[in-house]
N, C-alpha and C positions, 0 to 999 in steps of 0.2 A: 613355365607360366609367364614369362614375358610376352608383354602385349595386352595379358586378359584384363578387361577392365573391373574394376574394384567393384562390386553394388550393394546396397546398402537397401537395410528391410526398409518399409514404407513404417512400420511402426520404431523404427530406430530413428529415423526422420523424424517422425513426428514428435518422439520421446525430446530430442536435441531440439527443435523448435521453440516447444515447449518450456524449455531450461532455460533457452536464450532469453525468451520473452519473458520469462518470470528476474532472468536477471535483471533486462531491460526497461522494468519498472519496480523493483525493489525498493520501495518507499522511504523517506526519513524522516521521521519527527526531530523538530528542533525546537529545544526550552528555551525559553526566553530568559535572559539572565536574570532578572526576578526573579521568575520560577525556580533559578538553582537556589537561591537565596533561603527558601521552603524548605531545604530538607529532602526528607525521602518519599514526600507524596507524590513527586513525577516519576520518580521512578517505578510504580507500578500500575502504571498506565502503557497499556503495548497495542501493538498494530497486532486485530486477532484475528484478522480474515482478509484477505484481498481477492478481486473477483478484477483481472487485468485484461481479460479477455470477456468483450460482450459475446453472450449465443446467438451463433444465427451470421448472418453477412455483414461485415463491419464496414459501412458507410462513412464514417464520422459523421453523421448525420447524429440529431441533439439526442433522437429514438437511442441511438446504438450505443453513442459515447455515456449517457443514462444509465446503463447496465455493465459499466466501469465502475467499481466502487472498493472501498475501502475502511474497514472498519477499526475503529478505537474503541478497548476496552480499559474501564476503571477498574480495578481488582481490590480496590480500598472500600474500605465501609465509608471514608468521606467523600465529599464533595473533592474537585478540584478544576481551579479557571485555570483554562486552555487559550486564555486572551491571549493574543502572539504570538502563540505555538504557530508553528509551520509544519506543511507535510508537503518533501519536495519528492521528484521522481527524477531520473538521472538524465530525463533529457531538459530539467529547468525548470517543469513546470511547478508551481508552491502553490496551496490554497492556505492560508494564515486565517486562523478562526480568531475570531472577531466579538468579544462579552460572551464569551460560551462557556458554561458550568456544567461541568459533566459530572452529573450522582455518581454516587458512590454504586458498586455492582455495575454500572450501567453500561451499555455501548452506544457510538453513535456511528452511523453510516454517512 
């Protein structure tokens, strides 16, 4: 068998893409040192949906990067501010929310 070259399914390909790209934006919340101060109300607050790949032809146009999203859930019956939180992604990018009160039950996108 020397010589023969190696090939790989088109859905083994795309399985391994897939993995990459989901590594490659594997998001982090980060508390704000007040917030540790709270107790255990951040901690049932978790990242419960990510959508890292828009459908269809990815542009970067405002259309395509739009249908990038990432969802927070509150899993507490209370309220909890998210003022300062951060949510980075591993190439740098941070959106820091800014007087956001997230209900209890609630998610936000």
């Amino acid at each position: 068998m020397q010589g023969d070259p190696v090939t790989v399914s088109t859905s083994a390909r795309r399985l391994t893409a897939a993995a990459l790209s989901a590594a490659a934006v594997t998001a982090v919340i980060a508390v704000p040192a007040s917030a540790a101060d709270h107790g255990a109300q951040w901690r049932s607050v978790e990242i419960s949906r990510v959508q890292y790949d828009s459908p269809g032809w990815d542009d970067r146009s405002n259309r395509s990067l739009n249908q990038e999203w990432v969802e927070i859930t509150n899993n507490t019956r209370r309220s909890v501010n998210l003022d300062g939180w951060t949510l980075a992604d591993e190439d740098g990018h941070t959106y820091t929310f800014d007087h956001y009160r997230l209900a209890g039950r609630a998610t936000v996108r």
